[in-house]
mmJSON file of the N, C-alpha and C atoms, coordinates in Angstrom:
{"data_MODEL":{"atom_site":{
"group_PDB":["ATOM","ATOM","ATOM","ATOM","ATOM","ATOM","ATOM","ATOM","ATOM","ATOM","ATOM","ATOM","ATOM","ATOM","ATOM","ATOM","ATOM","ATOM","ATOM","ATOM","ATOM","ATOM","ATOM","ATOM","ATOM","ATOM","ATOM","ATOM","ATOM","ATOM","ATOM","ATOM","ATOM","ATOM","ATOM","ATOM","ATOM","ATOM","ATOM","ATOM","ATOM","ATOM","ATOM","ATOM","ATOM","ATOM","ATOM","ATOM","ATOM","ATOM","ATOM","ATOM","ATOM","ATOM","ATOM","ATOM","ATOM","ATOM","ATOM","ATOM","ATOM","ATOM","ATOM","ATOM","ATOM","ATOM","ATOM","ATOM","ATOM","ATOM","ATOM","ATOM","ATOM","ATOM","ATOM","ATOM","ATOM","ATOM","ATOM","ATOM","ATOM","ATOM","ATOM","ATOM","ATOM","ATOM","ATOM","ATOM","ATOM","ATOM","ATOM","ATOM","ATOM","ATOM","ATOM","ATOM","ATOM","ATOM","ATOM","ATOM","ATOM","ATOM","ATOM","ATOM","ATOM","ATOM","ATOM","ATOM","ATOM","ATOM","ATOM","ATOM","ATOM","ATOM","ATOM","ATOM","ATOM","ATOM","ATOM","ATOM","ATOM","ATOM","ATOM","ATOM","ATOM","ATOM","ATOM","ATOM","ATOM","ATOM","ATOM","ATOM","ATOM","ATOM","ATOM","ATOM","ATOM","ATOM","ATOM","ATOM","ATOM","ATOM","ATOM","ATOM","ATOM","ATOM","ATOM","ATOM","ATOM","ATOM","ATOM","ATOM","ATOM","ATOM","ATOM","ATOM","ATOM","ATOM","ATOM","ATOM","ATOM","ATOM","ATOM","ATOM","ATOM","ATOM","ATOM","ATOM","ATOM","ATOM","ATOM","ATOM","ATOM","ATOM","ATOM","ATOM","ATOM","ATOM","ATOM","ATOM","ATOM","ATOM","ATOM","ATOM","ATOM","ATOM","ATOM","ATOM","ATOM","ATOM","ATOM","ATOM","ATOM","ATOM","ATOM","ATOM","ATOM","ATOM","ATOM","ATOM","ATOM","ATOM","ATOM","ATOM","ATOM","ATOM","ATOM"],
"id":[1,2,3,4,5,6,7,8,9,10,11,12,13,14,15,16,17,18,19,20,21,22,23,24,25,26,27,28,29,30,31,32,33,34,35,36,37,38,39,40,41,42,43,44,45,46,47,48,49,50,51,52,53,54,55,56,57,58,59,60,61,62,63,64,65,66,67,68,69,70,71,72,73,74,75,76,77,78,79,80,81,82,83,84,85,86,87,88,89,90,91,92,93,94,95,96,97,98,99,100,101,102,103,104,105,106,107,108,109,110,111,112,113,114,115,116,117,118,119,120,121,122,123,124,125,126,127,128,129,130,131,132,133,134,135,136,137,138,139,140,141,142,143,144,145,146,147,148,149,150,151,152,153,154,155,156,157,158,159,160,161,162,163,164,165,166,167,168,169,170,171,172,173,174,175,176,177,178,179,180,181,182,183,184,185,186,187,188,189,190,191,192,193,194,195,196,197,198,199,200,201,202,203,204,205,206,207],
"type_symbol":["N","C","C","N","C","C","N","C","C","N","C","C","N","C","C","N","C","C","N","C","C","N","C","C","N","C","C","N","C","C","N","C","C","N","C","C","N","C","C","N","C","C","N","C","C","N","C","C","N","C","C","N","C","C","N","C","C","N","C","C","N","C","C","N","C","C","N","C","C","N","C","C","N","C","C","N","C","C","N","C","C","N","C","C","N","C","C","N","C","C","N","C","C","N","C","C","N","C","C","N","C","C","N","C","C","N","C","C","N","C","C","N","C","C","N","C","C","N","C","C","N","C","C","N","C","C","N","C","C","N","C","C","N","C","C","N","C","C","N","C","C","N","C","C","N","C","C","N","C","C","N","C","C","N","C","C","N","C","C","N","C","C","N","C","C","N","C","C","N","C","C","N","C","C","N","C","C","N","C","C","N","C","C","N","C","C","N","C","C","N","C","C","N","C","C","N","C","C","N","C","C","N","C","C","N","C","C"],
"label_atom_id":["N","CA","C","N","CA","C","N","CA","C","N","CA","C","N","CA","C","N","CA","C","N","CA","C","N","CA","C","N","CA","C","N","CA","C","N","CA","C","N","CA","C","N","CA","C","N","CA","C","N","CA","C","N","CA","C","N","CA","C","N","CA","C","N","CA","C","N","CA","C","N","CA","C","N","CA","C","N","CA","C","N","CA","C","N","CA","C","N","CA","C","N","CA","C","N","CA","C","N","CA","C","N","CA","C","N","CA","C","N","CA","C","N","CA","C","N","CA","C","N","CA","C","N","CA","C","N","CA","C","N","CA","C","N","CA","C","N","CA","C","N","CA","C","N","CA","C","N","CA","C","N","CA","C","N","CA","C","N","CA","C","N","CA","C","N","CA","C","N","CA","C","N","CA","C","N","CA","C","N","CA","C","N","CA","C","N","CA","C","N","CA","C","N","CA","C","N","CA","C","N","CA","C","N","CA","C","N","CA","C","N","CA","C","N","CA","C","N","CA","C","N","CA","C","N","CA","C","N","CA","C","N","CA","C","N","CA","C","N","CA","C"],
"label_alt_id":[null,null,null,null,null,null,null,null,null,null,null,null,null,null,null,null,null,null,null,null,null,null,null,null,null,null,null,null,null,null,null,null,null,null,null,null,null,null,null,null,null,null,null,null,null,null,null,null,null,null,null,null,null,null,null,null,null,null,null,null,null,null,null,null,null,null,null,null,null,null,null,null,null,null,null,null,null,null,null,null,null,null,null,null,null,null,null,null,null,null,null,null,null,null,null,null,null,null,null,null,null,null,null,null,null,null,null,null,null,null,null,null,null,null,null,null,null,null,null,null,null,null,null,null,null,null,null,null,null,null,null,null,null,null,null,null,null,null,null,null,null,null,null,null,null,null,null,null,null,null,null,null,null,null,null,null,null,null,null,null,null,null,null,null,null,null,null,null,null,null,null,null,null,null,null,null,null,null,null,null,null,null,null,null,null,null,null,null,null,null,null,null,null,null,null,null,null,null,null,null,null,null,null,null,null,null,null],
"label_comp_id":["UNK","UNK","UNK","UNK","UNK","UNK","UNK","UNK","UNK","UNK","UNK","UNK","UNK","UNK","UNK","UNK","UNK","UNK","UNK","UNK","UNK","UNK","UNK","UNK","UNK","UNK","UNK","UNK","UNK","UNK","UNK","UNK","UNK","UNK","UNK","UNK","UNK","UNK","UNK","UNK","UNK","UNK","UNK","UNK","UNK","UNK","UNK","UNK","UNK","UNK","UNK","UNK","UNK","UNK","UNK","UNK","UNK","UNK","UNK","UNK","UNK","UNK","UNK","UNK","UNK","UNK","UNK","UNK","UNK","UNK","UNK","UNK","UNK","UNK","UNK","UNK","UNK","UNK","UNK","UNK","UNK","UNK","UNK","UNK","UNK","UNK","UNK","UNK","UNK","UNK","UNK","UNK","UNK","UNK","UNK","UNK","UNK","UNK","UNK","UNK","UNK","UNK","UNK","UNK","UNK","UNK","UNK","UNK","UNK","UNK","UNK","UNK","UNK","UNK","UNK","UNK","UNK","UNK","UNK","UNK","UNK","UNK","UNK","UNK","UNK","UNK","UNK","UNK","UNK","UNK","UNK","UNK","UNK","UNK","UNK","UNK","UNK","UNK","UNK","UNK","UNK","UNK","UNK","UNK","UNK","UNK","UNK","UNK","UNK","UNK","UNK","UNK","UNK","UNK","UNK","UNK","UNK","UNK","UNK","UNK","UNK","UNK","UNK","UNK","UNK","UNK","UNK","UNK","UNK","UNK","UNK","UNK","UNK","UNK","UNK","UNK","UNK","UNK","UNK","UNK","UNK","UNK","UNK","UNK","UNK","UNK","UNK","UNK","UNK","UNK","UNK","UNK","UNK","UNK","UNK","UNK","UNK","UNK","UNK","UNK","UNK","UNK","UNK","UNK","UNK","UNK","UNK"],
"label_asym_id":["A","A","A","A","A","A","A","A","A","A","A","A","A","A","A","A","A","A","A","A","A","A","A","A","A","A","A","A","A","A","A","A","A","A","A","A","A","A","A","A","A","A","A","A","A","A","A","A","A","A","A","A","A","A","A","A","A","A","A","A","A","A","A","A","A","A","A","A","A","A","A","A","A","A","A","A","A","A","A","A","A","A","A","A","A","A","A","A","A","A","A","A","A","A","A","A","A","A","A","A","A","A","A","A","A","A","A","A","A","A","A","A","A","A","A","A","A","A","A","A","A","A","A","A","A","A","A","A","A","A","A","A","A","A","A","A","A","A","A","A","A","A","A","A","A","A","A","A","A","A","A","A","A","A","A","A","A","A","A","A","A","A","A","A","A","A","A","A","A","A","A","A","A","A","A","A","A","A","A","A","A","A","A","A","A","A","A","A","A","A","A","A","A","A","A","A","A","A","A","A","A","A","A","A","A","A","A"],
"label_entity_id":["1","1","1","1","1","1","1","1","1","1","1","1","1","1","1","1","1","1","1","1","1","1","1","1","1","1","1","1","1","1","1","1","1","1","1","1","1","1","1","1","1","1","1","1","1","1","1","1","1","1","1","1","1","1","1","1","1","1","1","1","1","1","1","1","1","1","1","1","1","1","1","1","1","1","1","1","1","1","1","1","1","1","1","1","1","1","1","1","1","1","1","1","1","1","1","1","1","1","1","1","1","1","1","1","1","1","1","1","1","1","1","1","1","1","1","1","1","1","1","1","1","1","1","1","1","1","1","1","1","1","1","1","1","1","1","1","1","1","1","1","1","1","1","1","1","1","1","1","1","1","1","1","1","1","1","1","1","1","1","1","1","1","1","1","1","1","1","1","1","1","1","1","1","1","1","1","1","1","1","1","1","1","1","1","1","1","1","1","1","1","1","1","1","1","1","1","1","1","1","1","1","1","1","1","1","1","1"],
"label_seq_id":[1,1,1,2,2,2,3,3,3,4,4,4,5,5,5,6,6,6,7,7,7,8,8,8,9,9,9,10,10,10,11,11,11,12,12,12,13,13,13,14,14,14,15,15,15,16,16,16,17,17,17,18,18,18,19,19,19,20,20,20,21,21,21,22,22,22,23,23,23,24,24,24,25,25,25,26,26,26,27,27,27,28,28,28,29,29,29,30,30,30,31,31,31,32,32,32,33,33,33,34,34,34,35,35,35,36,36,36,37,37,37,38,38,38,39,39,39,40,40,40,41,41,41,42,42,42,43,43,43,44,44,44,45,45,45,46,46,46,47,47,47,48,48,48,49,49,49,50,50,50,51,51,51,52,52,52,53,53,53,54,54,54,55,55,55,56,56,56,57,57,57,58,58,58,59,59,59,60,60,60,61,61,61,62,62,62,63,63,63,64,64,64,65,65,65,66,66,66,67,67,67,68,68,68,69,69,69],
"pdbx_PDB_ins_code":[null,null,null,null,null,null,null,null,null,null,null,null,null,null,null,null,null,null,null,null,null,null,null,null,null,null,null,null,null,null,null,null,null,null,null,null,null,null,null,null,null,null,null,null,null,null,null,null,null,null,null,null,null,null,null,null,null,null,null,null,null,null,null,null,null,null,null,null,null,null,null,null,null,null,null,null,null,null,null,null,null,null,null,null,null,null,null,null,null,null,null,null,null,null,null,null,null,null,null,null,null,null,null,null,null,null,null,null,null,null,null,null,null,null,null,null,null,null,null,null,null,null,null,null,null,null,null,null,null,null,null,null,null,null,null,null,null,null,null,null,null,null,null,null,null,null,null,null,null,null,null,null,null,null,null,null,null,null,null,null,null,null,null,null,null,null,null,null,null,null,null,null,null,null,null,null,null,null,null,null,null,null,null,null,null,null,null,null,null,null,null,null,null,null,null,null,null,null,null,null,null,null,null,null,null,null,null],
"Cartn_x":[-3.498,-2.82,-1.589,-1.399,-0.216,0.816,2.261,3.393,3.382,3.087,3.598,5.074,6.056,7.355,7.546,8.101,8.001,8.739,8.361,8.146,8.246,9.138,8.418,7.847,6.902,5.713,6.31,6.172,6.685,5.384,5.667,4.552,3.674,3.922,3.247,2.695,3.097,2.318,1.1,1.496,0.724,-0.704,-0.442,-1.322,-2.047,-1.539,-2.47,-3.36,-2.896,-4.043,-4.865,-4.483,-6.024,-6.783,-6.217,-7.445,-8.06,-7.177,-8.137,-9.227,-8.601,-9.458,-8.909,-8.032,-7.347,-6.162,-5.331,-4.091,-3.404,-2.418,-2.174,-1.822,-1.202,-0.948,-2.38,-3.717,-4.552,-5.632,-5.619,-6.685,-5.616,-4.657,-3.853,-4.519,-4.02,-4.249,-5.936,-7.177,-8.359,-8.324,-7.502,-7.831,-7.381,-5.858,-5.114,-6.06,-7.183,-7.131,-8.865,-8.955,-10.459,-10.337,-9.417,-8.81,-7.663,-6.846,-5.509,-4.331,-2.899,-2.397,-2.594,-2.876,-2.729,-4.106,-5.518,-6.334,-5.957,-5.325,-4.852,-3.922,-3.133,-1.92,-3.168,-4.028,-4.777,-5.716,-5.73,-6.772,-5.993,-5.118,-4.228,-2.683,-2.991,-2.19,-0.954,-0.47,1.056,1.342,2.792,2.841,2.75,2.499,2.551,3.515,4.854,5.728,6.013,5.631,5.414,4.286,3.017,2.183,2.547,3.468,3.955,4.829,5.672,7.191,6.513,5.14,4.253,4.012,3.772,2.986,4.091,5.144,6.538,6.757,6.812,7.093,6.923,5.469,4.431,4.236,4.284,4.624,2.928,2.656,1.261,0.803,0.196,-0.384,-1.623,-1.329,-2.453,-2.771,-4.106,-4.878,-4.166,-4.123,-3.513,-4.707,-4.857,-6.078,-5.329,-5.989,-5.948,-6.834,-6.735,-6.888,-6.872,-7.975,-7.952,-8.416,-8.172,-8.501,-9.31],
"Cartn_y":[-13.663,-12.479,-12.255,-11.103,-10.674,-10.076,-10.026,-9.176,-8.351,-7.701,-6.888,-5.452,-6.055,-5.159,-4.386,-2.81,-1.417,-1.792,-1.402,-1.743,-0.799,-0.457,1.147,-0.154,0.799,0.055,0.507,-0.733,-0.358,-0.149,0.656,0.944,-0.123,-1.123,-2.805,-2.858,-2.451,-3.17,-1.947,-0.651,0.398,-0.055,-0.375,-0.471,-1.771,-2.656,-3.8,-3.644,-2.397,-1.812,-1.131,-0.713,0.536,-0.313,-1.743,-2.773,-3.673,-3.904,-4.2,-3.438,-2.079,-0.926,-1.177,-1.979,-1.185,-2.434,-1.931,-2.35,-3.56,-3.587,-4.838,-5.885,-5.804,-6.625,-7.307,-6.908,-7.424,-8.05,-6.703,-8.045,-8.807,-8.803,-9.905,-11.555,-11.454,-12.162,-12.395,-11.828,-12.398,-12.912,-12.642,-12.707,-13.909,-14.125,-15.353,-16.463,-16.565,-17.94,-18.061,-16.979,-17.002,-17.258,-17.316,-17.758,-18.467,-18.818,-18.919,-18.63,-19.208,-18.023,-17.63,-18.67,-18.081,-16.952,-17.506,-16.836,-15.042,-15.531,-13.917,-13.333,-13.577,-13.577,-12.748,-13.343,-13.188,-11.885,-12.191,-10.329,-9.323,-9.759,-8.525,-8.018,-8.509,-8.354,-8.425,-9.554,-10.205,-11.292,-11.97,-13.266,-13.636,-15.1,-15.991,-15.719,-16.051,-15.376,-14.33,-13.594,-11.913,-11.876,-12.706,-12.536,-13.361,-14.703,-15.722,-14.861,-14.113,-12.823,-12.322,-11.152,-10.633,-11.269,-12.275,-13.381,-13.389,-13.961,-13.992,-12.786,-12.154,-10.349,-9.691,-9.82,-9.574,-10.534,-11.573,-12.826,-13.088,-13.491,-13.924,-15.691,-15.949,-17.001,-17.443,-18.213,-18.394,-20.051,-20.054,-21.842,-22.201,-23.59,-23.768,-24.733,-25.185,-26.101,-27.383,-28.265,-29.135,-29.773,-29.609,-29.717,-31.254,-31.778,-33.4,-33.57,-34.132,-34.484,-35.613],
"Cartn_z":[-5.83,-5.355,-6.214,-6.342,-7.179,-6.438,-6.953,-6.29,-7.259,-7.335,-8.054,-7.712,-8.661,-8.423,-9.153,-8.655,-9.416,-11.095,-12.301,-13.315,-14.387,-15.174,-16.147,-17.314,-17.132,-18.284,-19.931,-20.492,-22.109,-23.141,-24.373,-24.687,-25.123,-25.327,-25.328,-23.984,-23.104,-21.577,-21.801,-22.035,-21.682,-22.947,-24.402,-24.897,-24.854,-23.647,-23.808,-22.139,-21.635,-20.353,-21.114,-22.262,-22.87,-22.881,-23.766,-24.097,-22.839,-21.958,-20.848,-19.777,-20.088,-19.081,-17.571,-17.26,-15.911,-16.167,-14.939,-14.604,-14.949,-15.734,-16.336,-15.682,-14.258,-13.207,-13.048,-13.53,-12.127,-13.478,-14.721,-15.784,-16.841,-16.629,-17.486,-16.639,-15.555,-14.455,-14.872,-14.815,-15.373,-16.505,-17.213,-18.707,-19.097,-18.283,-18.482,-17.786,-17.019,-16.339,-17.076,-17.575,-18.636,-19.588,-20.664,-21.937,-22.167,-21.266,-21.303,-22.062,-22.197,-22.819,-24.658,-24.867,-26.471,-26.66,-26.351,-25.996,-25.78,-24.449,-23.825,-24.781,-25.644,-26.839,-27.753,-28.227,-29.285,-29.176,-27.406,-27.775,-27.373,-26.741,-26.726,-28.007,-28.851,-29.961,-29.91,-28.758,-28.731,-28.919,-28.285,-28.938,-27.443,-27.589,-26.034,-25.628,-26.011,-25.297,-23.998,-24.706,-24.094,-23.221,-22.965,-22.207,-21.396,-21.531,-20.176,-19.601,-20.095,-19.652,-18.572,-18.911,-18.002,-16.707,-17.32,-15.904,-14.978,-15.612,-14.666,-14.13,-14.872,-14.601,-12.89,-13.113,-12.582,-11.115,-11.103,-10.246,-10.438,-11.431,-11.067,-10.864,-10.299,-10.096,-10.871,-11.921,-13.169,-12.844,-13.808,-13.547,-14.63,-15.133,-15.875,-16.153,-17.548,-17.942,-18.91,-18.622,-19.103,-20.141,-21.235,-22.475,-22.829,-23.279,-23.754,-24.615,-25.835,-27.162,-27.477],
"occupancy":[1.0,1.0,1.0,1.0,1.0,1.0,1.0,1.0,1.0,1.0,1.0,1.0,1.0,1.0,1.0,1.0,1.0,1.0,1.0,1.0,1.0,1.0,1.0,1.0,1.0,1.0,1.0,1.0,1.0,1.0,1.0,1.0,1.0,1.0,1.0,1.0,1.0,1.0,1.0,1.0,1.0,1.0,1.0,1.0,1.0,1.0,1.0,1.0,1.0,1.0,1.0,1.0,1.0,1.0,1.0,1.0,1.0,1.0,1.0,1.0,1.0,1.0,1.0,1.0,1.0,1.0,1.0,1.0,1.0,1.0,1.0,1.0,1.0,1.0,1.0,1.0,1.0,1.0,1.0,1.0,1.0,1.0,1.0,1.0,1.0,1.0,1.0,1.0,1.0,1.0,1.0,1.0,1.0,1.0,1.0,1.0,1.0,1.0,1.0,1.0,1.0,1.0,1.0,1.0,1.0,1.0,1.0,1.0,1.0,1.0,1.0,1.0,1.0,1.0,1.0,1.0,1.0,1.0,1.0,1.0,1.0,1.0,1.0,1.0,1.0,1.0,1.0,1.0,1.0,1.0,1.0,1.0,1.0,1.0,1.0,1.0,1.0,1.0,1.0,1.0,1.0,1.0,1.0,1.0,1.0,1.0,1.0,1.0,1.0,1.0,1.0,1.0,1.0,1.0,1.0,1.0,1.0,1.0,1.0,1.0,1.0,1.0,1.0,1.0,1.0,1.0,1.0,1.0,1.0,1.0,1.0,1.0,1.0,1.0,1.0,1.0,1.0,1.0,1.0,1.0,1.0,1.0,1.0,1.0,1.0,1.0,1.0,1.0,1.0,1.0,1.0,1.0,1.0,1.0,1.0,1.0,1.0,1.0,1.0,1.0,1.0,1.0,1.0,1.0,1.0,1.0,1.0],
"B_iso_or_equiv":[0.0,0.0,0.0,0.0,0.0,0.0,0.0,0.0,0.0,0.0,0.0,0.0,0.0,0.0,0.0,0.0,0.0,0.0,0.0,0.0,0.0,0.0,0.0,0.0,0.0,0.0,0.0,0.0,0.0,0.0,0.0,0.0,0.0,0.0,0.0,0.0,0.0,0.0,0.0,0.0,0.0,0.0,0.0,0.0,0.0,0.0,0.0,0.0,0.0,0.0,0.0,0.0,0.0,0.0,0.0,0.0,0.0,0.0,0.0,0.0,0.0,0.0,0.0,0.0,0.0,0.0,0.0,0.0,0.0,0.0,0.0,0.0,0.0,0.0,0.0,0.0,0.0,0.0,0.0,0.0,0.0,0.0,0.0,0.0,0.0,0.0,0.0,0.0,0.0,0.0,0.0,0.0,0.0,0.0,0.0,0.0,0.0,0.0,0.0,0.0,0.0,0.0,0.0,0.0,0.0,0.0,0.0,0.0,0.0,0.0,0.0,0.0,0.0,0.0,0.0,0.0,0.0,0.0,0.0,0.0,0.0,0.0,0.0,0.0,0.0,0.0,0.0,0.0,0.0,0.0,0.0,0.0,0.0,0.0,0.0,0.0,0.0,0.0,0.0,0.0,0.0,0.0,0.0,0.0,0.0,0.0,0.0,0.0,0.0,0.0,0.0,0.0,0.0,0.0,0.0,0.0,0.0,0.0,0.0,0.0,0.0,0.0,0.0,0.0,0.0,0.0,0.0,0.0,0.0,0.0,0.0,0.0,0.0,0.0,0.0,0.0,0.0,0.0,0.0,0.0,0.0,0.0,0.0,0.0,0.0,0.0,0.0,0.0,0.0,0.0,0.0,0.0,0.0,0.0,0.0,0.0,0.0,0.0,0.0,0.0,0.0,0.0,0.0,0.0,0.0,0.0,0.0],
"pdbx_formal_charge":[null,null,null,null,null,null,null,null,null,null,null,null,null,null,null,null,null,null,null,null,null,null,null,null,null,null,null,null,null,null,null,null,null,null,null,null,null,null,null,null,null,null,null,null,null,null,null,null,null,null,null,null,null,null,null,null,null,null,null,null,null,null,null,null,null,null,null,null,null,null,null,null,null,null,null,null,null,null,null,null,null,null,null,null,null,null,null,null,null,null,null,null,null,null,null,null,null,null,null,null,null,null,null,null,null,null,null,null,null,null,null,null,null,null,null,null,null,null,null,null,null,null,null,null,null,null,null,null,null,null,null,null,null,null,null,null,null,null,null,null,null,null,null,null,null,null,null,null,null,null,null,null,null,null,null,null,null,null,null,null,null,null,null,null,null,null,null,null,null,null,null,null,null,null,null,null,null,null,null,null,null,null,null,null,null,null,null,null,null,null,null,null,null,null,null,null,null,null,null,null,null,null,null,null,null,null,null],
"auth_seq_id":[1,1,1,2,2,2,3,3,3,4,4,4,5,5,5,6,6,6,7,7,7,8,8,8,9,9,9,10,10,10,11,11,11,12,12,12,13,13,13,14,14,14,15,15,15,16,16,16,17,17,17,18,18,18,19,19,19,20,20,20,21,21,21,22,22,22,23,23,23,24,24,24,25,25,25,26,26,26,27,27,27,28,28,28,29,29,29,30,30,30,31,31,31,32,32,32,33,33,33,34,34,34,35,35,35,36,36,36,37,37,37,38,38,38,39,39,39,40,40,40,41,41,41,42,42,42,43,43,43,44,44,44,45,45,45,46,46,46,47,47,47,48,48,48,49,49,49,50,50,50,51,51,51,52,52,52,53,53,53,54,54,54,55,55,55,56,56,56,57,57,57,58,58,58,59,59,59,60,60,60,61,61,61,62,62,62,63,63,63,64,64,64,65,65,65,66,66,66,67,67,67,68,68,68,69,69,69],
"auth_comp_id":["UNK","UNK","UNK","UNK","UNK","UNK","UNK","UNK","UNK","UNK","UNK","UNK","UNK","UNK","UNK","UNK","UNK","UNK","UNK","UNK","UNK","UNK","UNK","UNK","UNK","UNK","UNK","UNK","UNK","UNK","UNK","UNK","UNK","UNK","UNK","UNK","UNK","UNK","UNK","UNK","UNK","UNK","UNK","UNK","UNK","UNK","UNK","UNK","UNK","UNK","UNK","UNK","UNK","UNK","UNK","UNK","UNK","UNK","UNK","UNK","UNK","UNK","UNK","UNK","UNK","UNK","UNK","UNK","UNK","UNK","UNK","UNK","UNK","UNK","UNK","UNK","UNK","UNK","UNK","UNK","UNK","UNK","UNK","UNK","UNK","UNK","UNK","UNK","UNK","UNK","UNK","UNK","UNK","UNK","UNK","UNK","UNK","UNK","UNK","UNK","UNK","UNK","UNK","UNK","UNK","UNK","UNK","UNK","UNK","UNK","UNK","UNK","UNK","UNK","UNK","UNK","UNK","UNK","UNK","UNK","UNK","UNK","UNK","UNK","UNK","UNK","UNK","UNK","UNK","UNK","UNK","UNK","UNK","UNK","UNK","UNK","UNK","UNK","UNK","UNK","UNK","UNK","UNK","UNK","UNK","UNK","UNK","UNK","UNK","UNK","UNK","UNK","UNK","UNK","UNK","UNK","UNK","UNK","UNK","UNK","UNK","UNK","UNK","UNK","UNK","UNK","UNK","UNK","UNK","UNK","UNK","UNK","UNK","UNK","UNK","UNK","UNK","UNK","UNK","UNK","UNK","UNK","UNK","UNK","UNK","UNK","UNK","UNK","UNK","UNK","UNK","UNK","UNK","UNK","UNK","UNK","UNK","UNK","UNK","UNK","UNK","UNK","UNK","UNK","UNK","UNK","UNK"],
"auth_asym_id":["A","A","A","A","A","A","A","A","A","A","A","A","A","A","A","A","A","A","A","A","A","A","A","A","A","A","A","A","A","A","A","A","A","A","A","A","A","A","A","A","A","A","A","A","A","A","A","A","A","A","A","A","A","A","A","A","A","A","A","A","A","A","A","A","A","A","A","A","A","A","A","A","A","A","A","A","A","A","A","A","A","A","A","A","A","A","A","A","A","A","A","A","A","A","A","A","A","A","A","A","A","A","A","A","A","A","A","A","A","A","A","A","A","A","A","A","A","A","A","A","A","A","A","A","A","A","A","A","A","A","A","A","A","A","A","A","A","A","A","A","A","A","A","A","A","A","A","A","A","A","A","A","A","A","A","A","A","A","A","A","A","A","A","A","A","A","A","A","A","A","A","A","A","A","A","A","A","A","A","A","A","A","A","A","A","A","A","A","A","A","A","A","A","A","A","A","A","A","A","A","A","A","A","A","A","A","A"],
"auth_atom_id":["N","CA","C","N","CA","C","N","CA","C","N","CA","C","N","CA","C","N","CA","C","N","CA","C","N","CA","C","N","CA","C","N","CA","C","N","CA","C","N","CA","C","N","CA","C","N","CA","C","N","CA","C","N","CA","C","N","CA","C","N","CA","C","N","CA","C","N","CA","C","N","CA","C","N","CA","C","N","CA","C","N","CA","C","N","CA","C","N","CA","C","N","CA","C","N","CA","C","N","CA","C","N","CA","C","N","CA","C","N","CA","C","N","CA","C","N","CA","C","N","CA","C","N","CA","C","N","CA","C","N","CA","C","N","CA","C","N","CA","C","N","CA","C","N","CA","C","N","CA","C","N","CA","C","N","CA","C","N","CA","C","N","CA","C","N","CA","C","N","CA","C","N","CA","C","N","CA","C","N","CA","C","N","CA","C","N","CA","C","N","CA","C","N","CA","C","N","CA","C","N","CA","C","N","CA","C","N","CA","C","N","CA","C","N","CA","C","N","CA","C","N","CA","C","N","CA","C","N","CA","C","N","CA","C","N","CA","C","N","CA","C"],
"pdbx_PDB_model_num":[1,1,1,1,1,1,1,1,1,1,1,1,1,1,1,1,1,1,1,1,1,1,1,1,1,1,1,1,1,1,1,1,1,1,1,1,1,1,1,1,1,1,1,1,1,1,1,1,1,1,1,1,1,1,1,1,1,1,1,1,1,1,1,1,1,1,1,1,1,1,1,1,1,1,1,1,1,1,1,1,1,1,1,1,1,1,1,1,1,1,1,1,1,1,1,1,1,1,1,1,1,1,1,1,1,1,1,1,1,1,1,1,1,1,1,1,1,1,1,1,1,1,1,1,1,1,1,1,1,1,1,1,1,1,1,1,1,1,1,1,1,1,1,1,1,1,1,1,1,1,1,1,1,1,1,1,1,1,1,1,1,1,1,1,1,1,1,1,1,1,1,1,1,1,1,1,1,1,1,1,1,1,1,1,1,1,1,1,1,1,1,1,1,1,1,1,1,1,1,1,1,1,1,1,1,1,1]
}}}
């Protein structure tokens, strides 16, 4: 579930909803726990940074994976 709090969207948020096809609150949130963040960084043409900002932003609740070598 998301909180989402009123927000003016910047043209970075707006062009990384074209590429998801709906609301950035709700497929960042798919996208992040299907790829995680660099993944999600990579198709949406930002830096990790800026897609963890979102997450916070946004108040989302993401999986986090654990990665073993």
């Amino acid at each position: 579930m998301t909180t989402q709090m009123p927000t003016r969207k910047t043209k970075l948020m707006l062009k990384a909803e074209r590429r998801l096809g709906e609301p950035l609150s709700t497929g960042l949130q798919k996208l992040y726990n299907a790829r995680g963040l660099a993944g999600s960084a990579d198709f949406l043409g930002t830096s990790k940074s800026t897609v963890y900002y979102w997450t916070l932003k946004f108040g989302m609740r993401v999986k986090r994976k654990l990665v073993r070598l």
